[in-house]
FIVO-808849 format. One record per atom (N, C-alpha, C, CB): residue number from 1; residue in three letters; x, y, z. Coordinates in nm, 3 decimals. Glycine has a CB too. Example, Ala and Ser with C-alpha at 12.3 -4.5 7.8 and 13.67 -1.06 7.14 Angstrom:
2
+-----+-----+---------+---------+---------+
|   n | res |       X |       Y |       Z |
+-----+-----+---------+---------+---------+
|   1 | ALA |   1.319 |  -0.569 |   0.780 |
|   1 | ALA |   1.230 |  -0.450 |   0.780 |
|   1 | ALA |   1.320 |  -0.330 |   0.780 |
|   1 | ALA |   1.131 |  -0.447 |   0.905 |
|   2 | SER |   1.285 |  -0.225 |   0.708 |
|   2 | SER |   1.367 |  -0.106 |   0.714 |
|   2 | SER |   1.290 |   0.003 |   0.787 |
|   2 | SER |   1.408 |  -0.060 |   0.572 |
+-----+-----+---------+---------+---------+
***
This chain:
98
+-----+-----+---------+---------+---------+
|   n | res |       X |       Y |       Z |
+-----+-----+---------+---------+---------+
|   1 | UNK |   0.082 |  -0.119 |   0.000 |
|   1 | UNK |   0.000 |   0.000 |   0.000 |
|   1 | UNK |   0.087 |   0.125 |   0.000 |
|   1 | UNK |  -0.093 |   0.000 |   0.120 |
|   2 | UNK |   0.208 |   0.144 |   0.114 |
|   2 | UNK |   0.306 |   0.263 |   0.101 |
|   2 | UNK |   0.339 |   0.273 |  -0.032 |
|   2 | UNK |   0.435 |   0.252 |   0.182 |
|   3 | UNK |   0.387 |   0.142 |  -0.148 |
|   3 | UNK |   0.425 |   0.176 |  -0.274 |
|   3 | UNK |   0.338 |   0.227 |  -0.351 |
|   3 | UNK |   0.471 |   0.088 |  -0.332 |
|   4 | UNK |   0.220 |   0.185 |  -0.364 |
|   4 | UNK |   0.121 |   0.239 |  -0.480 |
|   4 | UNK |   0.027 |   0.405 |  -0.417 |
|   4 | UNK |  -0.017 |   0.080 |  -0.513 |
|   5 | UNK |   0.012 |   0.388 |  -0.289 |
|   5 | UNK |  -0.045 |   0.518 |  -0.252 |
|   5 | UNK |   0.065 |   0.637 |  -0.166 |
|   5 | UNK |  -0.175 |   0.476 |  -0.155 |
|   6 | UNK |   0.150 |   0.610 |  -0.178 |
|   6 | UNK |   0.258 |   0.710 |  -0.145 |
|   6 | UNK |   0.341 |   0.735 |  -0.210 |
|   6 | UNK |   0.317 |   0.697 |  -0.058 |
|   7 | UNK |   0.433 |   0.854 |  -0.218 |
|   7 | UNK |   0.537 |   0.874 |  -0.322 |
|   7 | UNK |   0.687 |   0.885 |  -0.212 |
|   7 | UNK |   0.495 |   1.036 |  -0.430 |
|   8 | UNK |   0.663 |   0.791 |  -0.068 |
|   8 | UNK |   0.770 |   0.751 |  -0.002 |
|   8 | UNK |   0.873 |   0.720 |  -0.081 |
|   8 | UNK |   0.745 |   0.656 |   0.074 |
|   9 | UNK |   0.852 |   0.593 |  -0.142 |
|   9 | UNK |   0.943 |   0.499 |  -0.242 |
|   9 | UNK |   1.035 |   0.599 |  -0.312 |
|   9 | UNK |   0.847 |   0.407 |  -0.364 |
|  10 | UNK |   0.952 |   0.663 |  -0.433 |
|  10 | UNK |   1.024 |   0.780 |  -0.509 |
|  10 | UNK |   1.085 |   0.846 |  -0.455 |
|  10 | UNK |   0.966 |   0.861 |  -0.566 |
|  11 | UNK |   1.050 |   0.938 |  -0.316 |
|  11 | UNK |   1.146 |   1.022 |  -0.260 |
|  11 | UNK |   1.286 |   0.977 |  -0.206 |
|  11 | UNK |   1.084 |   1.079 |  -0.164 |
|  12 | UNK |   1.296 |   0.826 |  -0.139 |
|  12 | UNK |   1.391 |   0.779 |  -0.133 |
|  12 | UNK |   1.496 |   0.761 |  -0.215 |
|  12 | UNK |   1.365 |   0.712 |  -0.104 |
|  13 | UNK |   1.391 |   0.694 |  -0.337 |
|  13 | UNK |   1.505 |   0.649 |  -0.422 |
|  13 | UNK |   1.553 |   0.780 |  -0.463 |
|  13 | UNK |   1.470 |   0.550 |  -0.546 |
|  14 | UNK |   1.546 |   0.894 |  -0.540 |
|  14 | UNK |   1.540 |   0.995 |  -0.560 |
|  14 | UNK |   1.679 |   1.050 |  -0.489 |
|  14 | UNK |   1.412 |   1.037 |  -0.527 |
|  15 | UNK |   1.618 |   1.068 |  -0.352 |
|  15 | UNK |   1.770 |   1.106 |  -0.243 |
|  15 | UNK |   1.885 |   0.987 |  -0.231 |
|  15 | UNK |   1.716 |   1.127 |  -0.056 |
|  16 | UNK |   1.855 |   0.908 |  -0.285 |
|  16 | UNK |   2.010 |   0.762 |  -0.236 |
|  16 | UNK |   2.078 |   0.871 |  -0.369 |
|  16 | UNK |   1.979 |   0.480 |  -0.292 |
|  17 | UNK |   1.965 |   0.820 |  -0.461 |
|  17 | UNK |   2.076 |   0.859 |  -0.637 |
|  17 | UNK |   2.164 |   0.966 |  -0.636 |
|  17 | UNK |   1.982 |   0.913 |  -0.788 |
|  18 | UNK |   2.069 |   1.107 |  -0.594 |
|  18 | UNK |   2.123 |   1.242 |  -0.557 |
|  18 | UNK |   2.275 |   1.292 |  -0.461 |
|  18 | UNK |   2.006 |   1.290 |  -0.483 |
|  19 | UNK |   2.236 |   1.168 |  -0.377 |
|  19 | UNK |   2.377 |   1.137 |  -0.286 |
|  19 | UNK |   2.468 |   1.083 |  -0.349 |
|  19 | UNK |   2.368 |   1.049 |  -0.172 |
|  20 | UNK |   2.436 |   0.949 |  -0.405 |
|  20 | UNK |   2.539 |   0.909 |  -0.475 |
|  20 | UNK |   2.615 |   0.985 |  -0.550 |
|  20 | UNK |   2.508 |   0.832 |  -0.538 |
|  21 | UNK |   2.530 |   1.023 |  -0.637 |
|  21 | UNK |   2.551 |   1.133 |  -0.752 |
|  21 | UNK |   2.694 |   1.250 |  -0.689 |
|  21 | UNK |   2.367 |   1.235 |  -0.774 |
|  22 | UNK |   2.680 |   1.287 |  -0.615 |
|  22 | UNK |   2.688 |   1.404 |  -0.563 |
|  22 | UNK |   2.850 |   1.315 |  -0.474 |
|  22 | UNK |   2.517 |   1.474 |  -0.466 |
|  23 | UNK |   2.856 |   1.241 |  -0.413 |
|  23 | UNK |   2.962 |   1.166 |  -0.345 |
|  23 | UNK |   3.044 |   1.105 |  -0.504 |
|  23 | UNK |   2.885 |   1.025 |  -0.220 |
|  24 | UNK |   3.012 |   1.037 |  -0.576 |
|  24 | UNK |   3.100 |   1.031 |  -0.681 |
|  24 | UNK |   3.149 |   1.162 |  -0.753 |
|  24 | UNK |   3.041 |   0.950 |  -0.771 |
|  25 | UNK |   3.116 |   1.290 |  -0.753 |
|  25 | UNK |   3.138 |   1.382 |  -0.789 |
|  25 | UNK |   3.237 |   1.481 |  -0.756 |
|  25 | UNK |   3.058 |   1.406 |  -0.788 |
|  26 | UNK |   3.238 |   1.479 |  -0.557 |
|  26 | UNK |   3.328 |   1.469 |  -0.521 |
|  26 | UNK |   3.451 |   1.408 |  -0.498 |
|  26 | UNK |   3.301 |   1.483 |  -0.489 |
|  27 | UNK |   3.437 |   1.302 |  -0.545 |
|  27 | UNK |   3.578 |   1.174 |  -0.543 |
|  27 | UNK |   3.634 |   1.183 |  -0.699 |
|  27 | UNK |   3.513 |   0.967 |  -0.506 |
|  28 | UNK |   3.591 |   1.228 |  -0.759 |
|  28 | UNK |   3.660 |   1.270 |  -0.943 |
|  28 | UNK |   3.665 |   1.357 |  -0.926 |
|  28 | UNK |   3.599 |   1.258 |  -1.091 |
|  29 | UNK |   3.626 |   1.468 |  -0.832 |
|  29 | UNK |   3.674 |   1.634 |  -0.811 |
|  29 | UNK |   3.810 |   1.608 |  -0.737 |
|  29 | UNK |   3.553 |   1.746 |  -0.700 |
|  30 | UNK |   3.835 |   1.509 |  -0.618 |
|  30 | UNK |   3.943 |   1.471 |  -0.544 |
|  30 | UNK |   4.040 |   1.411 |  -0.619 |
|  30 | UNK |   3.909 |   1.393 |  -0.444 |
|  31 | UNK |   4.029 |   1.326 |  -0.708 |
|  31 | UNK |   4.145 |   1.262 |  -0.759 |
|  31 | UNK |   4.147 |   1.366 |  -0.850 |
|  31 | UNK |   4.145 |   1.108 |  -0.811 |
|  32 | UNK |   4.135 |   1.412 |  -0.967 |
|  32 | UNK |   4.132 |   1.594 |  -0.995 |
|  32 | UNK |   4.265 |   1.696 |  -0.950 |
|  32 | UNK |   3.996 |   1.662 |  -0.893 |
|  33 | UNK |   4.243 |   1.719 |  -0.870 |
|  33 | UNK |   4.292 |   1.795 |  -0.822 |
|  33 | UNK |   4.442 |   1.758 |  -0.739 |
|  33 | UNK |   4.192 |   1.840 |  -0.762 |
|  34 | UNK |   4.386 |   1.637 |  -0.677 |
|  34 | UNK |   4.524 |   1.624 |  -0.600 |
|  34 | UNK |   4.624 |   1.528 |  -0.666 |
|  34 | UNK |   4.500 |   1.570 |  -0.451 |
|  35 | UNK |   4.543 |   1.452 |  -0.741 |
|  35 | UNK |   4.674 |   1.341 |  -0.796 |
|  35 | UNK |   4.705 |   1.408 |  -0.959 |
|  35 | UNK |   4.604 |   1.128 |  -0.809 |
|  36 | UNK |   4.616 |   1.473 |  -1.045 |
|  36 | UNK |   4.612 |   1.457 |  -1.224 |
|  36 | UNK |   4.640 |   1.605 |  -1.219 |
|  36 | UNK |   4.441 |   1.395 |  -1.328 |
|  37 | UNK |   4.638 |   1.722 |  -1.134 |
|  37 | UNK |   4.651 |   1.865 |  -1.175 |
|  37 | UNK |   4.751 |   1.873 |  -1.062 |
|  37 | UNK |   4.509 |   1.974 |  -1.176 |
|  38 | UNK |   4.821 |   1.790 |  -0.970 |
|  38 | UNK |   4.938 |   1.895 |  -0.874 |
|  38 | UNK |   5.042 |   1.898 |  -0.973 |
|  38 | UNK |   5.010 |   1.827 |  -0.704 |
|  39 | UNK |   5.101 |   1.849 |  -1.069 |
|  39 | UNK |   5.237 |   1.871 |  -1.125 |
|  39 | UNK |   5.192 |   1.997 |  -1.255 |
|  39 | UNK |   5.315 |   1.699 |  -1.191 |
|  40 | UNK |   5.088 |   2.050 |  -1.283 |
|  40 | UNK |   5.062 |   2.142 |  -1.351 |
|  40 | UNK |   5.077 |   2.245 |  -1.318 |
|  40 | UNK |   4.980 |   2.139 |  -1.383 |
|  41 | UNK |   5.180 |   2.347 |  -1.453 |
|  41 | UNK |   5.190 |   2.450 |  -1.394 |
|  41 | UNK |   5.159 |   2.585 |  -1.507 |
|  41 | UNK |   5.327 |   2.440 |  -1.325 |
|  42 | UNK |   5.163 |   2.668 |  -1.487 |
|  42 | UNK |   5.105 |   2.781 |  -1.588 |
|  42 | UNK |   5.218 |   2.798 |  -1.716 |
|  42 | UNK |   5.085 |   2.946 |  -1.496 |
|  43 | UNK |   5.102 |   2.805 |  -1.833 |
|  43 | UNK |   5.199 |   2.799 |  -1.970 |
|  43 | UNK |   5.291 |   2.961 |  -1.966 |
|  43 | UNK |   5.076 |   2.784 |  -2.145 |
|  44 | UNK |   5.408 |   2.971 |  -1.967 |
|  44 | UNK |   5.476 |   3.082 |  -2.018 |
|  44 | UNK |   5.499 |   3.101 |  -2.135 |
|  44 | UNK |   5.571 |   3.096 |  -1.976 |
|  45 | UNK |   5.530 |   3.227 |  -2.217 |
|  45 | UNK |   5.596 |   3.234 |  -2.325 |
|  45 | UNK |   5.756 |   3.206 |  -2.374 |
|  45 | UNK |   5.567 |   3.335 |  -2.343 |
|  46 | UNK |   5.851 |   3.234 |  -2.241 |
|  46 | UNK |   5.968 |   3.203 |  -2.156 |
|  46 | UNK |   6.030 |   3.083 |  -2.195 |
|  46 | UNK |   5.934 |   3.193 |  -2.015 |
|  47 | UNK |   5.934 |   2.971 |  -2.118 |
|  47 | UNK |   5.953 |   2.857 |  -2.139 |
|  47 | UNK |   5.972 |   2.808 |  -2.288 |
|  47 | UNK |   5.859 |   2.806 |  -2.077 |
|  48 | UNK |   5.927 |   2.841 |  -2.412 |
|  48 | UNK |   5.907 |   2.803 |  -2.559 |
|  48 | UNK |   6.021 |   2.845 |  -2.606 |
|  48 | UNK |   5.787 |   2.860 |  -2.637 |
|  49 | UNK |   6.088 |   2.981 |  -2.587 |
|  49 | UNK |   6.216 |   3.063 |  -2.657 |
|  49 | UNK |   6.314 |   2.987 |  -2.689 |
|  49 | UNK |   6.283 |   3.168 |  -2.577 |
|  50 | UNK |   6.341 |   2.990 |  -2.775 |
|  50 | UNK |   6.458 |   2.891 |  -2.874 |
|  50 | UNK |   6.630 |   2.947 |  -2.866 |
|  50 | UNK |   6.404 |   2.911 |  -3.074 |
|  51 | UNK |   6.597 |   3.070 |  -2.837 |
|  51 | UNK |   6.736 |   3.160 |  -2.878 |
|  51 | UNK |   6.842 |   3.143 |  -2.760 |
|  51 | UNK |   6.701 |   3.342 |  -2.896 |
|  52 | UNK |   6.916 |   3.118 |  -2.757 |
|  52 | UNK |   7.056 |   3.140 |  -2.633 |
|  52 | UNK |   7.014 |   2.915 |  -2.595 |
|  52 | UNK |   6.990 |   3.335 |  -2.405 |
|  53 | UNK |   6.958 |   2.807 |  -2.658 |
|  53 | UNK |   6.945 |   2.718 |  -2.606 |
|  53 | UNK |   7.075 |   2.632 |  -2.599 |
|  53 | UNK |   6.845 |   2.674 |  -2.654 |
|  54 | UNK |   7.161 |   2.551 |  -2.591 |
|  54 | UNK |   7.268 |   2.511 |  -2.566 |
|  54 | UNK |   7.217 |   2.350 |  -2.639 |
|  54 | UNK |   7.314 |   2.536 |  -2.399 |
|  55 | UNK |   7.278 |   2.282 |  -2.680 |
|  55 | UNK |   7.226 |   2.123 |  -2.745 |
|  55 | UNK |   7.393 |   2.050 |  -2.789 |
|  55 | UNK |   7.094 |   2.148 |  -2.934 |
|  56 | UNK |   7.348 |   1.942 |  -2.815 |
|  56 | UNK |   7.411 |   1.870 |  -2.896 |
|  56 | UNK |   7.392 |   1.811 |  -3.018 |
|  56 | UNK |   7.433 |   1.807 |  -2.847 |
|  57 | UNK |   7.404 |   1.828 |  -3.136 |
|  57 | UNK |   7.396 |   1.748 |  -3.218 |
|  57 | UNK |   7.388 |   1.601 |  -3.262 |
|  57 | UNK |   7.446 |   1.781 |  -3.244 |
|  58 | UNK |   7.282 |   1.546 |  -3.232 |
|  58 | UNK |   7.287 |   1.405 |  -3.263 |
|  58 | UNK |   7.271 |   1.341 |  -3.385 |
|  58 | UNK |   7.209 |   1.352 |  -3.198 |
|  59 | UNK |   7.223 |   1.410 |  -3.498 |
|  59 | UNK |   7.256 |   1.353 |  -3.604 |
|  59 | UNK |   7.290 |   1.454 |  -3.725 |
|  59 | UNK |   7.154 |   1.264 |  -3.628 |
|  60 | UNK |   7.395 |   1.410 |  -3.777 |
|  60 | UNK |   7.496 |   1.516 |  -3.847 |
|  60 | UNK |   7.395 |   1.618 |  -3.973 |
|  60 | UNK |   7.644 |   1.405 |  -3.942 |
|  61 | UNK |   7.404 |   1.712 |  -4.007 |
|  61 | UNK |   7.363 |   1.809 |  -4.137 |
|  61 | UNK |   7.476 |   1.798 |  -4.184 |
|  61 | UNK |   7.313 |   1.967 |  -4.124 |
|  62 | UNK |   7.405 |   1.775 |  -4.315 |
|  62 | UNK |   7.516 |   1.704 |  -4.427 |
|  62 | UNK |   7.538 |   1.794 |  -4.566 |
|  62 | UNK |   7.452 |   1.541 |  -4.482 |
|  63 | UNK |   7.441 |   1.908 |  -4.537 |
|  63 | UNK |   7.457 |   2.009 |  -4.641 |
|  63 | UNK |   7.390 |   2.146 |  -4.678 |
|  63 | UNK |   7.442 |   1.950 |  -4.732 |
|  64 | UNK |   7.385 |   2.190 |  -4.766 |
|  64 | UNK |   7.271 |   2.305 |  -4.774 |
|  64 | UNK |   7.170 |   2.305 |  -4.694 |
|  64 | UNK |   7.208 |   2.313 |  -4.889 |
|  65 | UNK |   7.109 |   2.240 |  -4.786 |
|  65 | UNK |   6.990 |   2.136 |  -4.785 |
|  65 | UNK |   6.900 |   2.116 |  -4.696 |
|  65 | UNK |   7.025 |   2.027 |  -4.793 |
|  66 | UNK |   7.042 |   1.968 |  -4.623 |
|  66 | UNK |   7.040 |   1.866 |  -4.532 |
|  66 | UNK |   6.947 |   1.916 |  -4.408 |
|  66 | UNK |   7.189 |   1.828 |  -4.491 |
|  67 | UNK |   6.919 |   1.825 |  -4.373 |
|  67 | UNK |   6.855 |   1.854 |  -4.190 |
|  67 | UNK |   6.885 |   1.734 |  -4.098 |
|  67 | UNK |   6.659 |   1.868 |  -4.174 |
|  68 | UNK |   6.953 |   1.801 |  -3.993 |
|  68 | UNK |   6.934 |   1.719 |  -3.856 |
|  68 | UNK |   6.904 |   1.741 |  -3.752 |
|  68 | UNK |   7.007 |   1.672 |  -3.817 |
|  69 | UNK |   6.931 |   1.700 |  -3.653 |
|  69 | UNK |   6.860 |   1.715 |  -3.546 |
|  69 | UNK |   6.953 |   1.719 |  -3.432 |
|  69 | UNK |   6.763 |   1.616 |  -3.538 |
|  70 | UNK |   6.916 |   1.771 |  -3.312 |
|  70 | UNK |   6.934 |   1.864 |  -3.187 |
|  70 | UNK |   6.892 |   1.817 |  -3.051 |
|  70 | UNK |   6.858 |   1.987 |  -3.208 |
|  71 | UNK |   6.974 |   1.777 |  -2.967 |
|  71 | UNK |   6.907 |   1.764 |  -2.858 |
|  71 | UNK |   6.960 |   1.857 |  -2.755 |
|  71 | UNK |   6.907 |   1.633 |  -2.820 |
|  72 | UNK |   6.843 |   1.838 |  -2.674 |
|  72 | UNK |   6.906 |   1.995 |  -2.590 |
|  72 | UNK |   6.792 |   1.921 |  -2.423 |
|  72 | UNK |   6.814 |   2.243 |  -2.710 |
|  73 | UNK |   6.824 |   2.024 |  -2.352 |
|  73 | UNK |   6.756 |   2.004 |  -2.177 |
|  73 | UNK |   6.694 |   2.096 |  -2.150 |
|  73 | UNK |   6.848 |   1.995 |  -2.048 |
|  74 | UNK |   6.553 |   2.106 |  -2.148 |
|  74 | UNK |   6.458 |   2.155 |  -2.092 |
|  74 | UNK |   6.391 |   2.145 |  -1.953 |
|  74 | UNK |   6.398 |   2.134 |  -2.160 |
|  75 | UNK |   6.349 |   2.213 |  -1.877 |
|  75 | UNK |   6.290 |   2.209 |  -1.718 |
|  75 | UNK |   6.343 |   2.057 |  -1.664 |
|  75 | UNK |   6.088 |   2.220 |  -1.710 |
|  76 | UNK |   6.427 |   1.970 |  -1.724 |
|  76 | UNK |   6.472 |   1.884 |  -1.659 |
|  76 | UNK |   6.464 |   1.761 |  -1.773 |
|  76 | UNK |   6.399 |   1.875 |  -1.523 |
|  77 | UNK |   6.362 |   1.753 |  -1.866 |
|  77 | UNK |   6.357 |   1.656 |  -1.941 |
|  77 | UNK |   6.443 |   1.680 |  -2.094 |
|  77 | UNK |   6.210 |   1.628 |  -1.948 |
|  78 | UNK |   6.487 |   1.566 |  -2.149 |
|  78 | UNK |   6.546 |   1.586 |  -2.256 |
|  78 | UNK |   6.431 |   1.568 |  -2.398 |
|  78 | UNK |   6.671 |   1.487 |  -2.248 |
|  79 | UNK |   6.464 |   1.710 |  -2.439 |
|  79 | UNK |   6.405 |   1.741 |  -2.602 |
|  79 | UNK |   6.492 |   1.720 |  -2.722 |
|  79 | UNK |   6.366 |   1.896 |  -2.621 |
|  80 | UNK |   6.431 |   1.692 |  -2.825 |
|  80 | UNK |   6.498 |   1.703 |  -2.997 |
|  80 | UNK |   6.402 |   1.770 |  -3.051 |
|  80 | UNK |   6.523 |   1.556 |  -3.098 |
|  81 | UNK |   6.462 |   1.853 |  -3.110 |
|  81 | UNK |   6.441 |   1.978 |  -3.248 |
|  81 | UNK |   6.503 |   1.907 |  -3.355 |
|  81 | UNK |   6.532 |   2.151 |  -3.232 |
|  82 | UNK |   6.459 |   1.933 |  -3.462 |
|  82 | UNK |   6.543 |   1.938 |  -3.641 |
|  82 | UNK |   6.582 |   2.047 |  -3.683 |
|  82 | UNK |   6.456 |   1.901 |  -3.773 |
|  83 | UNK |   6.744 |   2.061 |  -3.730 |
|  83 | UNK |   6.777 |   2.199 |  -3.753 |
|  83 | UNK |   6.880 |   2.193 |  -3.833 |
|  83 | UNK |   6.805 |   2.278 |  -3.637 |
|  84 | UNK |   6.858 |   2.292 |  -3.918 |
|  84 | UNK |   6.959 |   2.295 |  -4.054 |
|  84 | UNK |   7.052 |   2.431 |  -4.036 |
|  84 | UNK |   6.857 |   2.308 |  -4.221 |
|  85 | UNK |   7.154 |   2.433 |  -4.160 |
|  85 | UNK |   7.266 |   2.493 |  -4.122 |
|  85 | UNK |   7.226 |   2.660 |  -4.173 |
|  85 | UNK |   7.407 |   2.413 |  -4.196 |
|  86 | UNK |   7.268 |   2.746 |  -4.138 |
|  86 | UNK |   7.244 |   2.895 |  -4.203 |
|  86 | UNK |   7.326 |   2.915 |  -4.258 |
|  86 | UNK |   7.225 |   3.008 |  -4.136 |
|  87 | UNK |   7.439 |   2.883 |  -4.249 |
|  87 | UNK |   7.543 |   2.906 |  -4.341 |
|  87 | UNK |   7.553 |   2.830 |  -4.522 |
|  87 | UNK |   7.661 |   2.854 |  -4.248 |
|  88 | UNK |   7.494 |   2.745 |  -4.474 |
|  88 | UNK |   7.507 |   2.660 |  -4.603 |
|  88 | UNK |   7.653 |   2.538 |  -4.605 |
|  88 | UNK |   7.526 |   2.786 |  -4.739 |
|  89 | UNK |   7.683 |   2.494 |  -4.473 |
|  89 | UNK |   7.759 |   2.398 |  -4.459 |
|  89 | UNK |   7.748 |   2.328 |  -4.333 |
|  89 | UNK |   7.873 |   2.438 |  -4.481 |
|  90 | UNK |   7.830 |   2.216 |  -4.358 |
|  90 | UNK |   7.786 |   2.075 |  -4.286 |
|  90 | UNK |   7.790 |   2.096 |  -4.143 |
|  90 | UNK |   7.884 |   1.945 |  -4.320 |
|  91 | UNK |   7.717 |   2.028 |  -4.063 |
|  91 | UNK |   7.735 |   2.056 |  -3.882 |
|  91 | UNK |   7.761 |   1.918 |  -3.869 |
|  91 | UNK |   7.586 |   2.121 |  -3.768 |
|  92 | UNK |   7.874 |   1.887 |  -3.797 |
|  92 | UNK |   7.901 |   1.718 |  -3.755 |
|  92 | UNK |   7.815 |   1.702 |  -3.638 |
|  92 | UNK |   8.073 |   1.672 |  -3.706 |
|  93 | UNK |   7.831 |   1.555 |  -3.616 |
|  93 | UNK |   7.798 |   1.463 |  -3.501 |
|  93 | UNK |   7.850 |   1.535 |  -3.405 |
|  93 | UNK |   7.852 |   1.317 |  -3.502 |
|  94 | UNK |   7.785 |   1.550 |  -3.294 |
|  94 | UNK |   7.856 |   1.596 |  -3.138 |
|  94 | UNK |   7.883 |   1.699 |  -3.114 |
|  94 | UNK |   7.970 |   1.552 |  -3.098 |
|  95 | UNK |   7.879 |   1.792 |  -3.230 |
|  95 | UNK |   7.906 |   1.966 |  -3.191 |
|  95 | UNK |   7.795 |   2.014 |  -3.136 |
|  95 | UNK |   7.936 |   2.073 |  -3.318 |
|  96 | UNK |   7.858 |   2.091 |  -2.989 |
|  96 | UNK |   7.780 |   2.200 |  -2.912 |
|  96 | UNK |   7.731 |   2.294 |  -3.019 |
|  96 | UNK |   7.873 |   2.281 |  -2.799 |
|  97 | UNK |   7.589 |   2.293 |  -2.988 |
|  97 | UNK |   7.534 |   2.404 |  -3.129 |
|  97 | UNK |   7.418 |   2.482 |  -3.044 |
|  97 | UNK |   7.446 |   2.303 |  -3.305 |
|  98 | UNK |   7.364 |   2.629 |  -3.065 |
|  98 | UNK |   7.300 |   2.688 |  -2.996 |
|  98 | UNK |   7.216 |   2.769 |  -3.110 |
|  98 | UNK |   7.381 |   2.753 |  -2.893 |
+-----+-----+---------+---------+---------+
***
């Protein structure tokens, strides 16, 4: 009789879901924040600048032309660029290049 002549049932179920709802929402707001966004940090323009960078050459430019590539150290991790010569001659293996 409470099920068919009351809207008990509904209101319950209604409030479990709403809770639930609302408790999973906060626990993907929590992992969020503390585990997937603490090592994030604000984009600079700073950070991108190419000019004054220090590298090594890891694979040789071989001509005009040619293109190779650059590795260099950023905020701690190691990057490669591709980079050709301005002069119009060869850059070996292993030369400090900036």
């Amino acid at each position: 009789m409470l099920e068919r002549y009351s809207a008990f049932g509904f209101v319950l179920a209604l409030s479990i879901a709403a809770a639930s709802g609302l408790a999973a929402a906060a626990a993907v707001f929590w992992f969020m924040t503390r585990v997937l966004l603490r090592s994030e940090k604000e984009m600079r323009e700073i950070d991108y600048e190419m000019v004054g960078v220090l590298g090594r050459v890891s694979s040789p430019v071989l001509g005009a032309k040619g293109m190779g590539e650059m590795i260099y150290s950023r905020h701690g991790a190691r990057c490669h660029i591709a980079i050709r010569s301005d002069q119009s001659e060869p850059i070996p293996k292993d030369t400090e290049w900036w």
